[in-house]
C-alpha positions as CSV (number, residue, x, y, z in Angstrom):
1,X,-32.8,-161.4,-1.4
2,X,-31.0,-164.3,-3.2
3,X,-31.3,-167.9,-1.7
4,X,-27.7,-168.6,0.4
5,X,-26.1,-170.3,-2.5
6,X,-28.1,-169.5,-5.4
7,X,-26.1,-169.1,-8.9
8,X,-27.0,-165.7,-10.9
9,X,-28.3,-166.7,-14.3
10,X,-28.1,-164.9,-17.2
11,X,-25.2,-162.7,-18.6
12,X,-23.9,-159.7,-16.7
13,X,-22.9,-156.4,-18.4
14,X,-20.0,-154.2,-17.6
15,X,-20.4,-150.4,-18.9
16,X,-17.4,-148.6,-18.8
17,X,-16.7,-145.1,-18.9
18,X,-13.3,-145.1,-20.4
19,X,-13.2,-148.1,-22.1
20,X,-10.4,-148.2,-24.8
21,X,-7.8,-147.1,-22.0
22,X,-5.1,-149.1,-20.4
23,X,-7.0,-150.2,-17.4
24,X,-10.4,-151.0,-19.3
25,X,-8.8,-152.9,-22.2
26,X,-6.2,-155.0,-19.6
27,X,-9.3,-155.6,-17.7
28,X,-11.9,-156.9,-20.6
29,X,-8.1,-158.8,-22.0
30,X,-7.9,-160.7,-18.4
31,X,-11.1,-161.7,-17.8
32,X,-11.2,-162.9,-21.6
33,X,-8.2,-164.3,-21.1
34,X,-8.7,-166.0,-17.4
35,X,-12.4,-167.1,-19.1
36,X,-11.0,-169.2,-21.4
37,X,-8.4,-170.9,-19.1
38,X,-5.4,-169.3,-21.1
39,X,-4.2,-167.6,-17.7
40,X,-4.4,-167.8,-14.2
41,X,-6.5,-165.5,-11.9
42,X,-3.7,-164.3,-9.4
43,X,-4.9,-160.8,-8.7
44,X,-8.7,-161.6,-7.9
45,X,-9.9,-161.8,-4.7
46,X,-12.8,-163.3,-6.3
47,X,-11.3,-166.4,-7.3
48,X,-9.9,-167.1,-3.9
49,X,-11.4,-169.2,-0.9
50,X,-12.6,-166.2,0.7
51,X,-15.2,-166.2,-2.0
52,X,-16.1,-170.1,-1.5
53,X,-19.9,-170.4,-1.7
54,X,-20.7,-166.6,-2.9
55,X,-23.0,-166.8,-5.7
56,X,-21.1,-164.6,-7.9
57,X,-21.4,-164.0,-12.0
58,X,-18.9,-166.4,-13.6
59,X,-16.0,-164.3,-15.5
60,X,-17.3,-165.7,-18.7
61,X,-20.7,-164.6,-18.4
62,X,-19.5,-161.2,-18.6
63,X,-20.4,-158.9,-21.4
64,X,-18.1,-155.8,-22.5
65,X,-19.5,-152.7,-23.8
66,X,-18.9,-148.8,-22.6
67,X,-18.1,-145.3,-23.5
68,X,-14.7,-143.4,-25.6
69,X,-14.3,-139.9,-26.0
70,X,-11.0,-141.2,-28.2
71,X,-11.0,-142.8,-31.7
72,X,-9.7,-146.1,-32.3
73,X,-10.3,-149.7,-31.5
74,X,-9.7,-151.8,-28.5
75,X,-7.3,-154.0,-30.4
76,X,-5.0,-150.7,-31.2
77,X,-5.3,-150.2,-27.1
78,X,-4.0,-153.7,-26.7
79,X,-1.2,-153.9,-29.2
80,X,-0.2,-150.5,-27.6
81,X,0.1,-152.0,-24.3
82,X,2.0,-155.3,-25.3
83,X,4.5,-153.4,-27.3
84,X,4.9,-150.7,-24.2
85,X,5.5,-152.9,-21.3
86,X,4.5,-156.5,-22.5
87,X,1.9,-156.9,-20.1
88,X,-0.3,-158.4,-22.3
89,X,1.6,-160.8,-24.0
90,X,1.8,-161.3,-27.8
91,X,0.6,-165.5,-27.9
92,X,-2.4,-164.6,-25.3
93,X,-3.3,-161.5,-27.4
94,X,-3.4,-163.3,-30.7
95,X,-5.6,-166.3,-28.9
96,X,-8.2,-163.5,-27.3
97,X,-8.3,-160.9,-30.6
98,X,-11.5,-162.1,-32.1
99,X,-13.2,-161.5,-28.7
100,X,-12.1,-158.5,-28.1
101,X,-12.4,-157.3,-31.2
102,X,-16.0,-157.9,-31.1
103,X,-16.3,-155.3,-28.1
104,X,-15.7,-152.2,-30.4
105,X,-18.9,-152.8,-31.8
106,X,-20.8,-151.8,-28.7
107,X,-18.6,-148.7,-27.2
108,X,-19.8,-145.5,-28.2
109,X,-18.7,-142.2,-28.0
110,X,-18.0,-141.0,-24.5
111,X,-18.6,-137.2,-23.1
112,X,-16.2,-134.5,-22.5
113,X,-18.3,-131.9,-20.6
114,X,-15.9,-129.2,-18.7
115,X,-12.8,-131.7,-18.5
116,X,-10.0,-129.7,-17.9
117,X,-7.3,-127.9,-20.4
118,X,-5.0,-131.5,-20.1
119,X,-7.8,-134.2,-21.1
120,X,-8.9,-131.8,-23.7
121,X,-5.4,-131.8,-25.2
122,X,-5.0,-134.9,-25.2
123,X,-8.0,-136.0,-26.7
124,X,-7.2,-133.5,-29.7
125,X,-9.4,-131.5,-32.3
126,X,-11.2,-135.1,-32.8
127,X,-12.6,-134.6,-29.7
128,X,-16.6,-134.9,-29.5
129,X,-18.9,-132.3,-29.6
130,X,-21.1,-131.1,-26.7
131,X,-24.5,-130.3,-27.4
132,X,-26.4,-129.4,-24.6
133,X,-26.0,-131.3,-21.0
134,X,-29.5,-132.6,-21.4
135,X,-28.5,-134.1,-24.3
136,X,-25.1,-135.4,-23.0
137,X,-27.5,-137.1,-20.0
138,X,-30.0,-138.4,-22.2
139,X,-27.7,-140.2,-24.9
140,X,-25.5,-141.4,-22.1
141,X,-28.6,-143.1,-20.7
142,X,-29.8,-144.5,-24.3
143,X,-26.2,-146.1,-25.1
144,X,-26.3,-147.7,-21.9
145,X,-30.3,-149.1,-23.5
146,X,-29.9,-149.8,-26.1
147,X,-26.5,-151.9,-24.9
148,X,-28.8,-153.9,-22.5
149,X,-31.5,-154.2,-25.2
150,X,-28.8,-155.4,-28.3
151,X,-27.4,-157.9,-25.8
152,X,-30.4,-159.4,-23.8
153,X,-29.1,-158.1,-20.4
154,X,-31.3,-157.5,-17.6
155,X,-28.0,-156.6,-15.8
156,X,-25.1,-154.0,-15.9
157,X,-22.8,-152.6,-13.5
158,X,-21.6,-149.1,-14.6
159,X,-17.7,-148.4,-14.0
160,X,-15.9,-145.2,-14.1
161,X,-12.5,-145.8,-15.5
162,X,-11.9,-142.2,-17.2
163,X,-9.4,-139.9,-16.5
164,X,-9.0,-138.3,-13.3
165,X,-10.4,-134.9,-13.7
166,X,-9.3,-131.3,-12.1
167,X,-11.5,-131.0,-8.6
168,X,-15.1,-129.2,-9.4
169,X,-16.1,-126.5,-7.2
170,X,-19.3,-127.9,-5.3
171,X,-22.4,-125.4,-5.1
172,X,-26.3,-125.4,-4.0
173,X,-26.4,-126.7,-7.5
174,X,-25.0,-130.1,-6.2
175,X,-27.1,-130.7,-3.2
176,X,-29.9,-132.4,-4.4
177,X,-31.0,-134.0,-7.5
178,X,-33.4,-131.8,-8.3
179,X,-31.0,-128.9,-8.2
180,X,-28.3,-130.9,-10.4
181,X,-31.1,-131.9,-13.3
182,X,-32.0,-128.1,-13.1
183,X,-28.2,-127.0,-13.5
184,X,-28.5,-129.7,-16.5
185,X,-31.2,-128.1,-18.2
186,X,-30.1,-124.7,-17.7
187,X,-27.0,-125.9,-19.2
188,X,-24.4,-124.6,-16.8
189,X,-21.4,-126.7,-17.9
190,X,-19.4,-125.0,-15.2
191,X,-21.7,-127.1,-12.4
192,X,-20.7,-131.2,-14.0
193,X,-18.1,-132.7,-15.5
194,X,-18.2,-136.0,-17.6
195,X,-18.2,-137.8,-14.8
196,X,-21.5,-136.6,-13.5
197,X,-23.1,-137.4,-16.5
198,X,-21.7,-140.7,-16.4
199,X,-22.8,-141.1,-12.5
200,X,-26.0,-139.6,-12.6
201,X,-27.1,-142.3,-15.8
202,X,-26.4,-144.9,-13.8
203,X,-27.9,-143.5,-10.9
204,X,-31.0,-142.3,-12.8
205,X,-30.8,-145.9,-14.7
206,X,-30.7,-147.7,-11.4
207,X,-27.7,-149.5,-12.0
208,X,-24.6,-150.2,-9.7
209,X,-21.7,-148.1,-10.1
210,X,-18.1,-147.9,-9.4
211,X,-16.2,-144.8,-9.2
212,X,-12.6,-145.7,-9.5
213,X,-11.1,-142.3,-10.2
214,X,-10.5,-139.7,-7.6
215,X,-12.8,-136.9,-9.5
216,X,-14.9,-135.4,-6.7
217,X,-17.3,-134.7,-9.5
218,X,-19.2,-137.9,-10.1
219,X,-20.4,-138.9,-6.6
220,X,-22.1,-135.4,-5.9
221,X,-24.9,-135.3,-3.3
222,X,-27.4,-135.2,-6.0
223,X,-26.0,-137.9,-7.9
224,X,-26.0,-140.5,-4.5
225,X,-29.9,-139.0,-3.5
226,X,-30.8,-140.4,-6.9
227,X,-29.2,-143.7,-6.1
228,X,-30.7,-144.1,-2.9
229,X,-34.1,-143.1,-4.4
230,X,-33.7,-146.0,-7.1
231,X,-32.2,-148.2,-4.2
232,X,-29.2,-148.8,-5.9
233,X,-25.4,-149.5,-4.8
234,X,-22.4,-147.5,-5.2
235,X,-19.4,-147.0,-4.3
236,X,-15.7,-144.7,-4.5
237,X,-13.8,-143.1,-5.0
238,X,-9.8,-143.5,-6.7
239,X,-8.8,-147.1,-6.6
240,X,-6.2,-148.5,-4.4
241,X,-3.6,-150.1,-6.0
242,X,0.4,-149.0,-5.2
243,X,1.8,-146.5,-2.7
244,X,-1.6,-146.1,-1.0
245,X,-2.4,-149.6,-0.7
246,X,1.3,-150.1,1.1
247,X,0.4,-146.7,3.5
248,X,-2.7,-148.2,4.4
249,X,-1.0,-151.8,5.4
250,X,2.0,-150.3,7.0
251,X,0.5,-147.4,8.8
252,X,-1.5,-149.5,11.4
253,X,2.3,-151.3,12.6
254,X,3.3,-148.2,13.7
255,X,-0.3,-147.6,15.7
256,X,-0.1,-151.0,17.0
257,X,3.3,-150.7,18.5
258,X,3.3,-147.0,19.3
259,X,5.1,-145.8,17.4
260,X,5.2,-142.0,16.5
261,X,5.0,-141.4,12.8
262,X,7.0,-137.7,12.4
263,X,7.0,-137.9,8.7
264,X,6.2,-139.6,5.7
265,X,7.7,-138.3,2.2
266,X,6.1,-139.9,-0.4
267,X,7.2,-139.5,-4.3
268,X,5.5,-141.2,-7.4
269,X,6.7,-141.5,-11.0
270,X,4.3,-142.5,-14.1
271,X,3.9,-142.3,-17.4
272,X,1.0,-143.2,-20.2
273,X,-2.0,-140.8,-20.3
274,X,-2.3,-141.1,-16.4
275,X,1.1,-139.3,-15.7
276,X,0.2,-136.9,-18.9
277,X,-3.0,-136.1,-17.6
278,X,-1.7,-135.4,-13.8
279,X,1.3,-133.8,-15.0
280,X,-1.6,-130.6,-14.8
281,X,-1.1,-129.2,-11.3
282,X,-5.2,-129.0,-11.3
283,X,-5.6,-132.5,-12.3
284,X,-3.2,-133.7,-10.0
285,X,-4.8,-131.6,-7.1
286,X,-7.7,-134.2,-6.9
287,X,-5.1,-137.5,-6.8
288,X,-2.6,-136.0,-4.1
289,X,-5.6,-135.1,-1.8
290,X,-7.0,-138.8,-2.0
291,X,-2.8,-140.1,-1.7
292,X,-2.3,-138.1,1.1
293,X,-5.3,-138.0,3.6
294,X,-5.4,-141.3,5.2
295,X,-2.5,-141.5,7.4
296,X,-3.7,-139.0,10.3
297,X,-6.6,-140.4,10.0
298,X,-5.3,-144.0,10.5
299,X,-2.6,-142.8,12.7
300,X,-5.0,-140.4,15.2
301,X,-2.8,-137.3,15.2
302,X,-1.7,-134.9,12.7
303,X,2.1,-135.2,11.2
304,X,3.9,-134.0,8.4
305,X,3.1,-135.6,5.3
306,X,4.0,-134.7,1.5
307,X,2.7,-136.6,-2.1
308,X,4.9,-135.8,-5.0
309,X,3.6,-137.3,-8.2
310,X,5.9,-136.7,-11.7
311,X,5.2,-137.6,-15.1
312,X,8.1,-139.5,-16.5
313,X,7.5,-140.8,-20.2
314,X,9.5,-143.4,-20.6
315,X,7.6,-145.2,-17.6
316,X,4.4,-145.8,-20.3
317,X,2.3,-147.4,-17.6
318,X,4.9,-148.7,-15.6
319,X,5.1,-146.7,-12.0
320,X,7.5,-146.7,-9.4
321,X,6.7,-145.0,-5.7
322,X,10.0,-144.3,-2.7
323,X,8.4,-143.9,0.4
324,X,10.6,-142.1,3.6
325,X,9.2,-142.6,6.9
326,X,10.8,-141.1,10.0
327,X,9.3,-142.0,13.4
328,X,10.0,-142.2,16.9
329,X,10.5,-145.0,19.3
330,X,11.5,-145.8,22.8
331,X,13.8,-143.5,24.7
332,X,12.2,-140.7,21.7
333,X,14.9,-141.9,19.7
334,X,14.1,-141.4,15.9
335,X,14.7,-143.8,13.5
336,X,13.7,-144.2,9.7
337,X,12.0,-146.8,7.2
338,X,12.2,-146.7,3.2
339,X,10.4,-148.7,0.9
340,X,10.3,-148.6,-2.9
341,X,7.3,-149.8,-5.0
342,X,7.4,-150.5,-8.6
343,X,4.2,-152.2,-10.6
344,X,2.4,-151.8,-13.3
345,X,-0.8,-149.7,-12.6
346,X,-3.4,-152.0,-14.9
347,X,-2.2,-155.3,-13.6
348,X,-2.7,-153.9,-10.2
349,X,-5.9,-152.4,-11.2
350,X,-7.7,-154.5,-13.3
351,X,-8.4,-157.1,-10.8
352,X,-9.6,-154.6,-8.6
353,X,-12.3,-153.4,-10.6
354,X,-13.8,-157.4,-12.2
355,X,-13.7,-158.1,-7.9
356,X,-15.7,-155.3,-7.6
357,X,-18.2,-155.7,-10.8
358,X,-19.2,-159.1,-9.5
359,X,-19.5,-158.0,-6.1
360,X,-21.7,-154.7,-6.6
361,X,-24.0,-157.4,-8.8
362,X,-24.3,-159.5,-5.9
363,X,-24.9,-156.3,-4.1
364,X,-27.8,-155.0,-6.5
365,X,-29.0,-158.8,-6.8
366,X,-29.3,-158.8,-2.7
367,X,-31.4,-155.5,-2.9
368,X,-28.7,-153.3,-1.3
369,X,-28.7,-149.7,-1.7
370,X,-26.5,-146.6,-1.3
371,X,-22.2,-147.1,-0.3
372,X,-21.3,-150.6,-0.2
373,X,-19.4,-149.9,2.7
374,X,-17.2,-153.9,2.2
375,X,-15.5,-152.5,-1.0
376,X,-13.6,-150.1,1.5
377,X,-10.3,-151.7,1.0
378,X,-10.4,-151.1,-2.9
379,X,-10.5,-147.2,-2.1
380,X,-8.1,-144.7,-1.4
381,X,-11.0,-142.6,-0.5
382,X,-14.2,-144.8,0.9
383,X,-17.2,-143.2,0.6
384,X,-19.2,-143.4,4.2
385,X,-17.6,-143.8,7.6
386,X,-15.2,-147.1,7.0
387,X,-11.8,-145.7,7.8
388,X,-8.8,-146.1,5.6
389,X,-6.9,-148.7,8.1
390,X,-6.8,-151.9,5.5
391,X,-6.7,-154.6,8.3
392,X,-10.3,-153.2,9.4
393,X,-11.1,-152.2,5.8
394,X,-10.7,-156.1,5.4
395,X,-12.5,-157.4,8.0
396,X,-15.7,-155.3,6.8
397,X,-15.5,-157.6,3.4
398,X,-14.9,-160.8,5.0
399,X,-17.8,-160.2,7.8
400,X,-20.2,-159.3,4.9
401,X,-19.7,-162.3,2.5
402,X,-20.1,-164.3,5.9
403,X,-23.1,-162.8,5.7
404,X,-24.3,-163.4,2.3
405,X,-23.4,-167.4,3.1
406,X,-25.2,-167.7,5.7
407,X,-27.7,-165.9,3.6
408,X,-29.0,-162.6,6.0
């Protein structure tokens, strides 16, 4: 366990599976960018007091590598952006281009193993070639090597930061690890996705991960036995960022003052590949269920609830969410509450996931194994038994990096 105030040495890597899309390459921009003193860190919880005296890897020791299955260059992922929506802008891209440029050189080609009809369209007749799943597994875990290796790392936190996929069926095949490397050697492509491929090599690697997409293909039974076996962290699944993140803060005022939630419309707009990908009734299957199944839970009774989600162009990566609450007060007279959210879904998001990076590395350099439980209030859907109420969700993260102060 590391001393109470004890400063990791060394440089820390960051694997990321999707790593030329908007998120990854806002994401490896900011913390470029923020680095080098060319921006400010609002966003990061990291780099506020609550953090004061956590021993946590220094943005600038970070080191940027990952996984594609789409051609191009991390620069062509940038300009994109800042012509789009101007998120990045043009002065701070031109000051951080040599950096990022340099990242290319260590992503590689990524997996699409049973995808879905949408991500496979997207991705076009360029898109790379499956072999066998063994195969798949075995490069996956020899990129993320020789990575390591190239750059002197003796750490890595592994992110998924790919496209959500359509929900995967769960058999005996997933209940173990043995039965998932058996499904793997028999090659039944019908049993993973990418996503388990990229899970189970970090699992099998013994490296942190971060599932930030809502697939419920990565974080399979077999996937978390092998992490427990290798005691390493994890945590998932679907980060959250807009609509949810507002549900999950507003929710609890109503419990608090009794007041009966009746129903609560929600409706979401997006473009970029996100909106493309969950304009596919399947794909979108996996997000809605995340979206949508927190507020009984918060609330403690079942109500009417709805999660429209729309692909609109034009947005690019821009997203706006109208919200429609109707509840019930004193005397049972109804009443209603409307909100409207607009953001942009990799400023929200990036943040997010560099929080989280440092933190599961603190995690892994503690000796912690299996859900970090404290990154609760990053999810839509925690994994373990945390509860989706974001005021408790919070107080889980402040009473464990008490904790690591006082060094327990």
């Amino acid at each position: 366990m590391a001393a109470k105030h004890e400063s990791p040495t060394g440089r820390l890597g960051v694997w990321i599976f999707g790593a030329r899309g908007g998120l990854a390459t806002t994401m490896i921009v900011g913390a470029h960018a923020i680095a080098r003193g060319l921006t400010s860190p609002q966003g990061l919880l990291t780099e506020t007091e609550l953090c004061d005296g956590i021993p946590l890897a220094g943005l600038e020791k970070l080191v940027f590598g990952g996984h594609e299955v789409r051609r191009g260059t991390l620069l062509d992922s940038a300009r994109e952006i800042q012509q789009q929506t101007g998120t990045i802008p043009y002065p701070l891209l031109e000051k951080v281009k040599s950096a990022i440029t340099k990242v290319d050189a260590d992503i590689a080609r990524g997996s699409l193993v049973n995808a879905g009809r949408t991500i496979q369209r997207l991705v076009g007749n360029d898109a790379p070639k499956v072999k066998t799943l063994r195969a798949e597994l075995d490069r996956t875990k020899r990129d993320i090597r020789a990575f390591m290796k190239r750059k002197r790392l003796t750490r890595c936190v592994c992110v998924n930061l790919s496209s959500t996929e359509p929900k995967l069926r769960l058999t005996g095949a997933h209940r173990s690890h043995a039965k998932l490397t058996a499904a793997i050697d028999a090659d039944r492509r019908t049993a993973v996705r990418s996503s388990t491929i990229y899970a189970l090599a970090a699992a099998e690697l013994g490296l942190p991960f971060i599932h930030f997409t809502p697939s419920n293909a990565a974080l399979v039974p077999g996937v978390t036995e092998c992490f427990a076996a290798n005691g390493t962290p994890y945590m998932g699944a679907d980060g959250k960022t807009g609509e949810t993140l507002v549900k999950s803060a507003l929710a609890p005022m109503f419990k608090y003052r009794n007041l009966r939630v009746l129903s609560w419309q929600g409706y979401n707009m997006l473009g970029d590949r996100d909106g493309a990908v969950l304009s596919d009734a399947e794909n979108k299957q996996s997000k809605v269920a995340t979206k949508d199944a927190l507020l009984a839970q918060i609330l403690g009774y079942p109500l009417h609830t709805h999660v429209g989600i729309d692909y609109v162009p034009s947005l690019g990566d821009l997203k706006t969410a109208w919200d429609f609450v109707h509840f019930q007060g004193f005397l049972d007279y109804r009443m209603s509450m409307q909100f409207t959210w607009h953001g942009c879904d990799a400023i929200l998001a990036a943040p997010l996931v560099l929080d989280m990076v440092r933190l599961a590395d603190l995690a892994a350099r503690r000796g912690e194994a299996g859900p970090m439980g404290h990154l609760a209030c990053f999810f839509k859907q925690p994994v373990g038994d945390i509860g989706h109420d974001l005021h408790m969700q919070w107080h889980v993260l402040c009473r464990y990096l008490e904790s690591v102060r006082r060094g327990d």
